[in-house]
N, CA, C and O atoms as a Tripos MOL2 file, in Angstrom:
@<TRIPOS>MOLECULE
protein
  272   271    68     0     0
PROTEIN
NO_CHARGES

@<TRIPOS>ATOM
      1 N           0.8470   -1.1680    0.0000 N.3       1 UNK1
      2 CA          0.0000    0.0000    0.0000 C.3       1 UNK1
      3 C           0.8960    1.2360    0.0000 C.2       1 UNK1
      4 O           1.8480    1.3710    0.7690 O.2       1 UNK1
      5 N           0.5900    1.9650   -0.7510 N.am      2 UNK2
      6 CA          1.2550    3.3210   -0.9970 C.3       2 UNK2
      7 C           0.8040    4.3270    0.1640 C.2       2 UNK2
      8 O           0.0320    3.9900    1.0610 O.2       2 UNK2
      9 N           1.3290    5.4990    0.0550 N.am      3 UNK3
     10 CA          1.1520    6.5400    1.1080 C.3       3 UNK3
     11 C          -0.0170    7.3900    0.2800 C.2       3 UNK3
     12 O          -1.0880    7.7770    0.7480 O.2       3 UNK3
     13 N           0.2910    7.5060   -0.5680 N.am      4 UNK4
     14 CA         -0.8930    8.1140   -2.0820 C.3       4 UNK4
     15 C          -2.2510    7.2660   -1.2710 C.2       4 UNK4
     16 O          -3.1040    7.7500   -0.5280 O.2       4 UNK4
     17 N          -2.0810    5.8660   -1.7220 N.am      5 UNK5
     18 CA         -3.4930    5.2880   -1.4290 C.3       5 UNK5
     19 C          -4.1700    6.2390   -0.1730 C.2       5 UNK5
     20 O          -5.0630    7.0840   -0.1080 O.2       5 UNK5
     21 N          -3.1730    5.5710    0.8230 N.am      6 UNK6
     22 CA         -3.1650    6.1160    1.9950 C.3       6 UNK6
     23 C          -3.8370    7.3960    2.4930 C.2       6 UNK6
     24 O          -4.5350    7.4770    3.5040 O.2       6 UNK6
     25 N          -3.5110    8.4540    1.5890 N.am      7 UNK7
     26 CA         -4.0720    9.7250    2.3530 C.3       7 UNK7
     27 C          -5.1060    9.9330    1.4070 C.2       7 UNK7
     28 O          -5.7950   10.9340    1.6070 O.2       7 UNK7
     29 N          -5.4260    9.1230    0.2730 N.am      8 UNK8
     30 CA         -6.9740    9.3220   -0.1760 C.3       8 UNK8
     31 C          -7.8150    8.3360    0.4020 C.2       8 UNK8
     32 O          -8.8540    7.9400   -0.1260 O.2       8 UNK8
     33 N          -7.4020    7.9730    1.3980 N.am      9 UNK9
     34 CA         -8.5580    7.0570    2.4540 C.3       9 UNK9
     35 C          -9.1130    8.2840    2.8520 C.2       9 UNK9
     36 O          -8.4770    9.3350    2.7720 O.2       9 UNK9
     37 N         -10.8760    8.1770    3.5020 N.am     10 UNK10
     38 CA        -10.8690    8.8350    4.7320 C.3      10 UNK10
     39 C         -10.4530    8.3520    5.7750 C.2      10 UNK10
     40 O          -9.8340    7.2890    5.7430 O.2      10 UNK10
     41 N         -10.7220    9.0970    7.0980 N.am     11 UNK11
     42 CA        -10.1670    8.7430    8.4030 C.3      11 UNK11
     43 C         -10.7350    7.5870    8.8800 C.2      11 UNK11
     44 O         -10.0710    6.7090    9.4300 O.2      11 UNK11
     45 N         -11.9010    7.5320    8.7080 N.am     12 UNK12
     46 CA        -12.6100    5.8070    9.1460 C.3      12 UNK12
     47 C         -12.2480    4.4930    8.2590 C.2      12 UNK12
     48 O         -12.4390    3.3550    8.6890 O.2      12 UNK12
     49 N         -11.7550    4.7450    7.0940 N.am     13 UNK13
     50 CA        -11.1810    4.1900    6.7270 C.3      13 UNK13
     51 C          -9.7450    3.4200    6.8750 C.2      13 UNK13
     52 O          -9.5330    2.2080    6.8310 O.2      13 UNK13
     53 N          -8.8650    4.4510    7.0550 N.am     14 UNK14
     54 CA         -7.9200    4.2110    7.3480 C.3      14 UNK14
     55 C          -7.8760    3.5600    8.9720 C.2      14 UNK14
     56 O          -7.0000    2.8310    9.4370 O.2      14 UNK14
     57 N          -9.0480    4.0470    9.6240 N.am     15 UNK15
     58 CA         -8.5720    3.2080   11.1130 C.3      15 UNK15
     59 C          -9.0270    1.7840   10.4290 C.2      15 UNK15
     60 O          -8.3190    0.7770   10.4380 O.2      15 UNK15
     61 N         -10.2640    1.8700    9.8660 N.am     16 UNK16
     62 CA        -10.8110    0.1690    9.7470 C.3      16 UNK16
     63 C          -9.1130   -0.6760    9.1550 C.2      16 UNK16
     64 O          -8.5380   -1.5400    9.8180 O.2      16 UNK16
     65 N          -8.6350   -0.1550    7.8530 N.am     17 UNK17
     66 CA         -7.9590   -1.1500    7.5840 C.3      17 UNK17
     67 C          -6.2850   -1.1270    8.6920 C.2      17 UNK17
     68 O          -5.3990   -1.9560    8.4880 O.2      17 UNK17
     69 N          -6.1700   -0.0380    9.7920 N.am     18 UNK18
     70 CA         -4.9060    0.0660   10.2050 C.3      18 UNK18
     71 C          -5.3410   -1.4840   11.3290 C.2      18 UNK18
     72 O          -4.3900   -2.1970   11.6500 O.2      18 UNK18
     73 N          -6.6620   -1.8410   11.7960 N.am     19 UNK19
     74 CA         -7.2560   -2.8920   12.4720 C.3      19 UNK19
     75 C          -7.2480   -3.9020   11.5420 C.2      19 UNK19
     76 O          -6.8460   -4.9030   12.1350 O.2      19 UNK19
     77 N          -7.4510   -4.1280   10.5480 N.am     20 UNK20
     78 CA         -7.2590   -5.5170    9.9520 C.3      20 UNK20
     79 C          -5.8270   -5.6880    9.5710 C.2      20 UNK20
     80 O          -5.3480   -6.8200    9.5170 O.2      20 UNK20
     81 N          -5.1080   -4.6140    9.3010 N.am     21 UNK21
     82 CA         -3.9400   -4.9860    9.6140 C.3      21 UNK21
     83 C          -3.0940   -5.3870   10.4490 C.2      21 UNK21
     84 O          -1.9900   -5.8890   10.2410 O.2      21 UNK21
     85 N          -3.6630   -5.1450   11.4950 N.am     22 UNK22
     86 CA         -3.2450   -5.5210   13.1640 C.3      22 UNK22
     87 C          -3.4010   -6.5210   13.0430 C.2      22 UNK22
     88 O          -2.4080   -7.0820   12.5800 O.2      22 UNK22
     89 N          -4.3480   -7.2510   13.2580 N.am     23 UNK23
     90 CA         -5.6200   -8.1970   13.0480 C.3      23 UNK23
     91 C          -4.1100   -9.7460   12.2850 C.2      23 UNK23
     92 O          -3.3680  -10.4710   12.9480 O.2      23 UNK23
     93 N          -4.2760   -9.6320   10.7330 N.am     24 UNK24
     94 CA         -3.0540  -10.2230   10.2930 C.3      24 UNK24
     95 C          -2.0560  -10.2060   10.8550 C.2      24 UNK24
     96 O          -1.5030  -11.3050   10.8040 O.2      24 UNK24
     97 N          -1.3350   -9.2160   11.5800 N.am     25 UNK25
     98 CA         -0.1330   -9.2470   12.0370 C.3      25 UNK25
     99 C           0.0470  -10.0810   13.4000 C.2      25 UNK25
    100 O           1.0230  -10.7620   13.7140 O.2      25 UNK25
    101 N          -1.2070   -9.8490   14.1770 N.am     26 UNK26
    102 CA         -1.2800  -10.6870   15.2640 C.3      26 UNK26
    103 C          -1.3840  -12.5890   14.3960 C.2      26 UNK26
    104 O          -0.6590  -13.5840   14.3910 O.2      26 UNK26
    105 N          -2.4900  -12.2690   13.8970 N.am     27 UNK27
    106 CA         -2.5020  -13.8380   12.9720 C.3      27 UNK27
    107 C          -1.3700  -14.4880   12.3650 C.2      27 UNK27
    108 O          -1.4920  -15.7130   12.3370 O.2      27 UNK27
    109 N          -0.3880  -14.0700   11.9090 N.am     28 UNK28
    110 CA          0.8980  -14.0880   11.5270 C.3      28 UNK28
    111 C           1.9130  -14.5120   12.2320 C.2      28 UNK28
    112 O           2.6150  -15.4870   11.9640 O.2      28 UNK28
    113 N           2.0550  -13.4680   13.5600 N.am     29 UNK29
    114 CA          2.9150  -14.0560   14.8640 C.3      29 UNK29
    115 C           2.4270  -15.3020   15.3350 C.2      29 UNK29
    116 O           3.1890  -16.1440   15.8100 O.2      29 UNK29
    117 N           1.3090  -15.4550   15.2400 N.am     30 UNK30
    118 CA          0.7780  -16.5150   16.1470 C.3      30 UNK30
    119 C           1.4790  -18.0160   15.6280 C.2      30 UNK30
    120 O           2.1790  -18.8280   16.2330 O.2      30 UNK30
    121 N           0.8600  -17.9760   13.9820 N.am     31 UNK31
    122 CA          1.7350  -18.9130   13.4000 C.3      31 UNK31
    123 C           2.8620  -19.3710   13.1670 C.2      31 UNK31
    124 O           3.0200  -20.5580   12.8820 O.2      31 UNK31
    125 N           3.8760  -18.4830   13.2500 N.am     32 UNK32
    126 CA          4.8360  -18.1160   13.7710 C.3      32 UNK32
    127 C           5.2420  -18.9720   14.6810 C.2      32 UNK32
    128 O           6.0980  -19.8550   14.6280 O.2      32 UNK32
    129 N           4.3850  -18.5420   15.7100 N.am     33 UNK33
    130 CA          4.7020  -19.0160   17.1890 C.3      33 UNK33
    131 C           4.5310  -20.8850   17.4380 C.2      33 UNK33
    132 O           5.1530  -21.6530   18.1720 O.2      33 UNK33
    133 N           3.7770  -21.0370   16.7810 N.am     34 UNK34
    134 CA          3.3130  -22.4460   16.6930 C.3      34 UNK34
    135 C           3.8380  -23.3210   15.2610 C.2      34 UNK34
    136 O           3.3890  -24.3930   14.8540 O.2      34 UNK34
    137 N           4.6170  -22.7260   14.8360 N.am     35 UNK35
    138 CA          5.8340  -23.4450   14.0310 C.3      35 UNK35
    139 C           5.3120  -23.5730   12.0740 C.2      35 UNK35
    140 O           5.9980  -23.9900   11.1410 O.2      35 UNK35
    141 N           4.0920  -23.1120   12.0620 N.am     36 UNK36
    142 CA          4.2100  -23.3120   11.0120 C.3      36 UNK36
    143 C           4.4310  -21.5310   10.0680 C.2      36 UNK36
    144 O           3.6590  -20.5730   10.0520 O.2      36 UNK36
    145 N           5.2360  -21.6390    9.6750 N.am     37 UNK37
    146 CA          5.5180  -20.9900    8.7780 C.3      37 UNK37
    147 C           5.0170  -20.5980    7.2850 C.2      37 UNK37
    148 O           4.5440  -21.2490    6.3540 O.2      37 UNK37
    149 N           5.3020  -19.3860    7.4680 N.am     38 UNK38
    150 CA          3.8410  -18.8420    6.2010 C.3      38 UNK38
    151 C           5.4390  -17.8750    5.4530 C.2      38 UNK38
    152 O           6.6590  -17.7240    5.5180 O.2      38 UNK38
    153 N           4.3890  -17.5470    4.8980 N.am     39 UNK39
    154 CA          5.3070  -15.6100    3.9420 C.3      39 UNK39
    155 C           5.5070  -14.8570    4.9010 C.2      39 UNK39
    156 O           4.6760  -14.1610    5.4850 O.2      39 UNK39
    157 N           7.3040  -15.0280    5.2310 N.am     40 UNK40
    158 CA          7.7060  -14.2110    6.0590 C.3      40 UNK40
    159 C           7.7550  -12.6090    5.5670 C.2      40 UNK40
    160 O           7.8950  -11.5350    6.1520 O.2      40 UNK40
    161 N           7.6260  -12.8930    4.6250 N.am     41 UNK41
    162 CA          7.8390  -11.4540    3.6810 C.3      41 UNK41
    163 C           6.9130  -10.7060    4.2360 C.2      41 UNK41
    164 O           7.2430   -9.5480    4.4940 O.2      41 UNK41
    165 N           5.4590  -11.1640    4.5850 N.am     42 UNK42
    166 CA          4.3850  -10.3970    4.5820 C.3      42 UNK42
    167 C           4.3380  -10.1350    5.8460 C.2      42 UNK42
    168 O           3.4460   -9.2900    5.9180 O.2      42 UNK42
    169 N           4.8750  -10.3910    7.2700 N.am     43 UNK43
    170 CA          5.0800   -9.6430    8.1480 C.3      43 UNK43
    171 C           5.9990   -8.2500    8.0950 C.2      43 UNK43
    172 O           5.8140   -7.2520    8.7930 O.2      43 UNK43
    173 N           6.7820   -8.3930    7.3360 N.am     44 UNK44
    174 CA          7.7230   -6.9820    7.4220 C.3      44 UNK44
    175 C           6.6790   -6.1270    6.5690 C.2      44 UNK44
    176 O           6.8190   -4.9540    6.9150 O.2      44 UNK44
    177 N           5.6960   -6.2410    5.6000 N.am     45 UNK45
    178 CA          5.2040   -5.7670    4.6100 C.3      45 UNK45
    179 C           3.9120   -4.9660    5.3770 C.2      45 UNK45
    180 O           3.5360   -3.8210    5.1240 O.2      45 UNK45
    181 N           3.2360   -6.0720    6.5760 N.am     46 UNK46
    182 CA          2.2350   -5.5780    7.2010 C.3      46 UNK46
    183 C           2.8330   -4.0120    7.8530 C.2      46 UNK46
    184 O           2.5890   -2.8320    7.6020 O.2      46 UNK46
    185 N           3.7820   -4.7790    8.8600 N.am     47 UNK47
    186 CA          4.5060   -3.6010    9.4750 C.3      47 UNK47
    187 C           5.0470   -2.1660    8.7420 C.2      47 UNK47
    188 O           4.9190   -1.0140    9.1570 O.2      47 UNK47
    189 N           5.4950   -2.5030    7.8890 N.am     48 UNK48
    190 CA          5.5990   -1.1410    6.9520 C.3      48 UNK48
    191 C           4.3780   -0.1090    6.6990 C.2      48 UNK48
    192 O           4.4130    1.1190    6.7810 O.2      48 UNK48
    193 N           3.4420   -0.8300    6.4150 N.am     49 UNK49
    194 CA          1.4950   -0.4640    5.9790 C.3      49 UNK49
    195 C           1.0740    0.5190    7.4980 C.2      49 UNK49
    196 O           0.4690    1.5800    7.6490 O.2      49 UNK49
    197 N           1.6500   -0.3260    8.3330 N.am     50 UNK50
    198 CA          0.8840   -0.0440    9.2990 C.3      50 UNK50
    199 C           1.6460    1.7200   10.0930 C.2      50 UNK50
    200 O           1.0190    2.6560   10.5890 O.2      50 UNK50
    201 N           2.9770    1.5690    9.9220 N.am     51 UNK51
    202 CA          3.5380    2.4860   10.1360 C.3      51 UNK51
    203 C           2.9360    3.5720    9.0620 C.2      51 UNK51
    204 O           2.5160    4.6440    9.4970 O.2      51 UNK51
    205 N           2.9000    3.3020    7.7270 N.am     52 UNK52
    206 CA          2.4560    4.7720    6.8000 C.3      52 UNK52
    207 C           1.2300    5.0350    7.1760 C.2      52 UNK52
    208 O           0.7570    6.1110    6.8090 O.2      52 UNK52
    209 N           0.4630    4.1860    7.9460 N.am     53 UNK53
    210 CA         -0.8600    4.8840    8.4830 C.3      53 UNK53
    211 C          -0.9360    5.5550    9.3620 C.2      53 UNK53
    212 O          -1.8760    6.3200    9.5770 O.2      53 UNK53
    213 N           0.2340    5.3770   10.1870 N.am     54 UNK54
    214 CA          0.3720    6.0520   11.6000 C.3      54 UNK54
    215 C           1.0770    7.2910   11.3840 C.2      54 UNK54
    216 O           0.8940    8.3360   12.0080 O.2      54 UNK54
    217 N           2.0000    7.0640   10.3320 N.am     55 UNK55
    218 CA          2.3740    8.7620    9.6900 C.3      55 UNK55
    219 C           1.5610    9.6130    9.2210 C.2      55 UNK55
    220 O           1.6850   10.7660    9.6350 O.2      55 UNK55
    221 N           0.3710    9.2840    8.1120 N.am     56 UNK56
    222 CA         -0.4650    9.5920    7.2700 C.3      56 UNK56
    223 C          -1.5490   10.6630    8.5780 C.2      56 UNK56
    224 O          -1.8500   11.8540    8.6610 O.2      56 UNK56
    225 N          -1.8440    9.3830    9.4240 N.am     57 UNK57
    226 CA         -2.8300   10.0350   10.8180 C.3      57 UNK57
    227 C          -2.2870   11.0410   11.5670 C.2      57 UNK57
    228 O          -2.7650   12.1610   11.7530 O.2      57 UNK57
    229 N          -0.6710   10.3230   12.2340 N.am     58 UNK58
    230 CA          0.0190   12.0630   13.0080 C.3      58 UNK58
    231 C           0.2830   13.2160   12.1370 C.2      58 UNK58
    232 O           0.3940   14.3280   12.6540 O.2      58 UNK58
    233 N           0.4020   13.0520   10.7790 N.am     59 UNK59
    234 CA          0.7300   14.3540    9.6420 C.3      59 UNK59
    235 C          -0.7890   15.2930    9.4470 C.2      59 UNK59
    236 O          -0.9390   16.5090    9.5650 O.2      59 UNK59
    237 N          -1.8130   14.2250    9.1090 N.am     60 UNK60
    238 CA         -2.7960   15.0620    9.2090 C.3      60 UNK60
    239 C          -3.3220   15.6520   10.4620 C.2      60 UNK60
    240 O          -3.8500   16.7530   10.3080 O.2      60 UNK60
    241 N          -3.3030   15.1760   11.6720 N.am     61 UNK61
    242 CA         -3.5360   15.6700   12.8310 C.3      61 UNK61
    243 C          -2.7000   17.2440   13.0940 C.2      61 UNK61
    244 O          -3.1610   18.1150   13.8320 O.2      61 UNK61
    245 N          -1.4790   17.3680   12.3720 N.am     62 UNK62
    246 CA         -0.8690   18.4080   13.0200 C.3      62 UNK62
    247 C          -0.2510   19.3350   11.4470 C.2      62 UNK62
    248 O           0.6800   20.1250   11.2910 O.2      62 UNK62
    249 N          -1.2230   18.8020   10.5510 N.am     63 UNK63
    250 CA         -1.5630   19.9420    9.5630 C.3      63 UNK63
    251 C          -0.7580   20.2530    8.3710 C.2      63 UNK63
    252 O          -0.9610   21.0650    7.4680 O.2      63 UNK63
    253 N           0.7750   18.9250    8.6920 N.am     64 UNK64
    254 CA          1.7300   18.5910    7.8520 C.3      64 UNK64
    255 C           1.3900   17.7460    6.9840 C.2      64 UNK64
    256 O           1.9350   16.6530    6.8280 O.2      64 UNK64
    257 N          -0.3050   18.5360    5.8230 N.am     65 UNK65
    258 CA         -0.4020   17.4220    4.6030 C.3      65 UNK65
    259 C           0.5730   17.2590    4.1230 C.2      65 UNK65
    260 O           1.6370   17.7500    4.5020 O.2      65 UNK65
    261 N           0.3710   16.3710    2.9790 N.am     66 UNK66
    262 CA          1.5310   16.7340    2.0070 C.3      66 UNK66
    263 C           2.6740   15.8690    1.8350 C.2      66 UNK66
    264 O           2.2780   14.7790    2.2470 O.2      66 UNK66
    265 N           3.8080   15.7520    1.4760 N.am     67 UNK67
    266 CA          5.1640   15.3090    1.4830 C.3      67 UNK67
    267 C           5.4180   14.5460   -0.0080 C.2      67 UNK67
    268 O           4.9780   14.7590   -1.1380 O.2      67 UNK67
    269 N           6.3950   13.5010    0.5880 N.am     68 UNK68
    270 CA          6.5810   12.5930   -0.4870 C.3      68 UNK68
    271 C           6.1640   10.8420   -0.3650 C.2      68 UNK68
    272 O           6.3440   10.0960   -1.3280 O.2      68 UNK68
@<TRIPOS>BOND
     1     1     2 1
     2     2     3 1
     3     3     4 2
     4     3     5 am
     5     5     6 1
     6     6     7 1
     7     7     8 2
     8     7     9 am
     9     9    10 1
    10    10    11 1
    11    11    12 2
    12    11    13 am
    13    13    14 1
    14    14    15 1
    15    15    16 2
    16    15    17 am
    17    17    18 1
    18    18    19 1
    19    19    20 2
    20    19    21 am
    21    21    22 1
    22    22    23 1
    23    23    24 2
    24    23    25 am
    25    25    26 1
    26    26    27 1
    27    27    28 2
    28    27    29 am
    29    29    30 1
    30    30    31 1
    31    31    32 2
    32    31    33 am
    33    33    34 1
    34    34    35 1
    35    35    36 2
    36    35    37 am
    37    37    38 1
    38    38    39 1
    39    39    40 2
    40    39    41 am
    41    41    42 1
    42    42    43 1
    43    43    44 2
    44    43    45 am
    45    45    46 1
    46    46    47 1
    47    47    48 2
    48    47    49 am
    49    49    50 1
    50    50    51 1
    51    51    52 2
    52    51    53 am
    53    53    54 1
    54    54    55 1
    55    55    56 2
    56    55    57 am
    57    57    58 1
    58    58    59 1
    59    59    60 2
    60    59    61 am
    61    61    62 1
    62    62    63 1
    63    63    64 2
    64    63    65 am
    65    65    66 1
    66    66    67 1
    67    67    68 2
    68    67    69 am
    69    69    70 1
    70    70    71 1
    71    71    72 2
    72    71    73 am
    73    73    74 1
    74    74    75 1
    75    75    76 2
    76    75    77 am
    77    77    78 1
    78    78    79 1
    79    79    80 2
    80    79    81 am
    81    81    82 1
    82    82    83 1
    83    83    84 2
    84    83    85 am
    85    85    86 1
    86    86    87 1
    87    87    88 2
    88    87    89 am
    89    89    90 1
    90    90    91 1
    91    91    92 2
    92    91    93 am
    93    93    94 1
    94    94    95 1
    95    95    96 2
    96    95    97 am
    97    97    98 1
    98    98    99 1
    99    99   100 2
   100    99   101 am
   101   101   102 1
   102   102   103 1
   103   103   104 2
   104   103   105 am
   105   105   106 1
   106   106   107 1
   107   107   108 2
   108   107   109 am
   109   109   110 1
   110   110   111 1
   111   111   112 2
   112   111   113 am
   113   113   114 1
   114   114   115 1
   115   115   116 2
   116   115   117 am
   117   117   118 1
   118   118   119 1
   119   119   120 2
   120   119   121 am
   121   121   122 1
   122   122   123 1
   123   123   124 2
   124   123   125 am
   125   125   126 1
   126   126   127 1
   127   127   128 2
   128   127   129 am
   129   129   130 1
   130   130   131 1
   131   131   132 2
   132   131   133 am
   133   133   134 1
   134   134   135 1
   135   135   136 2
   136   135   137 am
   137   137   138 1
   138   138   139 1
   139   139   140 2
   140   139   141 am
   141   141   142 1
   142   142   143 1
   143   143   144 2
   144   143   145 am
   145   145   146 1
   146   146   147 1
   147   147   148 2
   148   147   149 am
   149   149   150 1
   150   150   151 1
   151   151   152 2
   152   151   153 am
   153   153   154 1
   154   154   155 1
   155   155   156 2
   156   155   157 am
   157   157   158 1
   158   158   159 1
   159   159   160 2
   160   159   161 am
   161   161   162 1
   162   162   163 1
   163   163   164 2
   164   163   165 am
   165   165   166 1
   166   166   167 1
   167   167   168 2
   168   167   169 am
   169   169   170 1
   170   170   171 1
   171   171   172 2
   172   171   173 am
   173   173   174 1
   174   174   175 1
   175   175   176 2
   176   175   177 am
   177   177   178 1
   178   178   179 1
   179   179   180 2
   180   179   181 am
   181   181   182 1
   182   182   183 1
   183   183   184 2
   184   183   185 am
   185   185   186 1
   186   186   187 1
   187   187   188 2
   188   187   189 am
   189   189   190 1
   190   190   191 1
   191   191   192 2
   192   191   193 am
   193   193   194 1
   194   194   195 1
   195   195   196 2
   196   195   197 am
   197   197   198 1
   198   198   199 1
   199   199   200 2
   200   199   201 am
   201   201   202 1
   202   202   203 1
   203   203   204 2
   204   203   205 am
   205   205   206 1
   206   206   207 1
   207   207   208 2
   208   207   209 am
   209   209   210 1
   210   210   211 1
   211   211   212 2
   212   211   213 am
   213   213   214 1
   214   214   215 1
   215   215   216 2
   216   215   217 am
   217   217   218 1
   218   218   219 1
   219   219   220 2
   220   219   221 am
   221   221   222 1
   222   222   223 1
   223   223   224 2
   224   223   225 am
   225   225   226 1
   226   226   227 1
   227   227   228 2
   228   227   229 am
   229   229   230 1
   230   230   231 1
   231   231   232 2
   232   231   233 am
   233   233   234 1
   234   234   235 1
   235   235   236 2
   236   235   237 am
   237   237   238 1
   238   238   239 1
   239   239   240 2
   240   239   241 am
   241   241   242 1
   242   242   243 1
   243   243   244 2
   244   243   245 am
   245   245   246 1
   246   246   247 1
   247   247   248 2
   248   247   249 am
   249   249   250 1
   250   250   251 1
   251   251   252 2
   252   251   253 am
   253   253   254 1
   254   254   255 1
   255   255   256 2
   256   255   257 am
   257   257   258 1
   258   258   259 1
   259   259   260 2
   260   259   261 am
   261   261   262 1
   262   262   263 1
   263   263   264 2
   264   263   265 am
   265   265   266 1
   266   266   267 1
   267   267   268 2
   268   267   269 am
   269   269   270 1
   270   270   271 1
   271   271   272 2
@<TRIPOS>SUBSTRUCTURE
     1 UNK1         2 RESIDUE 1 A UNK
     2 UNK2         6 RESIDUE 1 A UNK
     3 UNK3        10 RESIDUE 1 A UNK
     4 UNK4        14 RESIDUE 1 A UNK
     5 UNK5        18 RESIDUE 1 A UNK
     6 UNK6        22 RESIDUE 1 A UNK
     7 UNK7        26 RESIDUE 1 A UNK
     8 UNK8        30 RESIDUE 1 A UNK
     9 UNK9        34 RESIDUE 1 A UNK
    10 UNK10       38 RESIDUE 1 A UNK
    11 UNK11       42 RESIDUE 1 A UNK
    12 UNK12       46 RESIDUE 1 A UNK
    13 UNK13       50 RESIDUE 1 A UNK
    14 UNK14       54 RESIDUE 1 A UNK
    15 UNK15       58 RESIDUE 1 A UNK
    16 UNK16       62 RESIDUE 1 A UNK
    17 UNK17       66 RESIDUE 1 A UNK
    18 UNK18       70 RESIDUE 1 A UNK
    19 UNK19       74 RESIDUE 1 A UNK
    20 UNK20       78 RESIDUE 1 A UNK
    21 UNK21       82 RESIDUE 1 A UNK
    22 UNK22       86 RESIDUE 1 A UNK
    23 UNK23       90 RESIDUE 1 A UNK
    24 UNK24       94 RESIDUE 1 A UNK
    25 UNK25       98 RESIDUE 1 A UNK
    26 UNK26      102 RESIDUE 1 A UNK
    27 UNK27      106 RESIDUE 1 A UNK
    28 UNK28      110 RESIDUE 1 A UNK
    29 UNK29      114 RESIDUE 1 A UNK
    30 UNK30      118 RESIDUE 1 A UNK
    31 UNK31      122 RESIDUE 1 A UNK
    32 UNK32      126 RESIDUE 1 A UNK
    33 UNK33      130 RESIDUE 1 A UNK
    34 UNK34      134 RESIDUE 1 A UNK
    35 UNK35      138 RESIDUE 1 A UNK
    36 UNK36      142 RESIDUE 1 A UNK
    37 UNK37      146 RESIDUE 1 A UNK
    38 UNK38      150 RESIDUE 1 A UNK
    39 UNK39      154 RESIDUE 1 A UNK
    40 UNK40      158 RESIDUE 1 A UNK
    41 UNK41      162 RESIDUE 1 A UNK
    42 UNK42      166 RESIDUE 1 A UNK
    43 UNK43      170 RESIDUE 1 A UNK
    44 UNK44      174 RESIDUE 1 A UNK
    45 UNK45      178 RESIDUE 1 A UNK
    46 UNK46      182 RESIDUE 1 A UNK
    47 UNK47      186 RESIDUE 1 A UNK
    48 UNK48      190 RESIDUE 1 A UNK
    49 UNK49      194 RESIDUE 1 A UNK
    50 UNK50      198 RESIDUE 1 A UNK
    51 UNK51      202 RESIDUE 1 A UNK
    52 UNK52      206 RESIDUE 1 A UNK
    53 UNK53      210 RESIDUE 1 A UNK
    54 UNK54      214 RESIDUE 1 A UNK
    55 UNK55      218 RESIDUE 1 A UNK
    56 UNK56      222 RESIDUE 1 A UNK
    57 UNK57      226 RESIDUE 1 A UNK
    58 UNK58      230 RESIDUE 1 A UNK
    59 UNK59      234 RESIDUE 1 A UNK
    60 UNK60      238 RESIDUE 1 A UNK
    61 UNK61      242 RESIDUE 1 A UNK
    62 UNK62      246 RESIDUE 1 A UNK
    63 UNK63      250 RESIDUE 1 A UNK
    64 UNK64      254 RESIDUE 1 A UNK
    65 UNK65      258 RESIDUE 1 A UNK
    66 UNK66      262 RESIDUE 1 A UNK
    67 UNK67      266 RESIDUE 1 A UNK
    68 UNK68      270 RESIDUE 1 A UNK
């Protein structure tokens, strides 16, 4: 997911999917945890997603639209 996508979410949006992204990431560890192994790729991938949402949310909160 791009940062583009990203800030043409609205805000309810972006919380719904920053929660299903959680959501996987917890689902992910778990498997993890219990040995079977999936696409490790897609844990670092969640985590990335989840961080540009949390930028996307503190940038608009404090009025720094915009960037790259």
């Amino acid at each position: 997911m791009r940062a583009v996508e990203i800030r043409a979410m609205s805000a309810d949006e972006r919380k719904e999917q920053l929660l299903s992204l959680k959501k996987e990431l917890f689902n992910l560890r778990f498997q993890h945890a219990n040995g079977r192994e999936g696409n490790t790729a897609r844990v670092r991938q969640i985590r990335r997603d989840i961080a540009r949402i949390k930028t996307v949310e503190g940038r608009s909160r404090t009025g720094l639209e915009g960037g790259t």
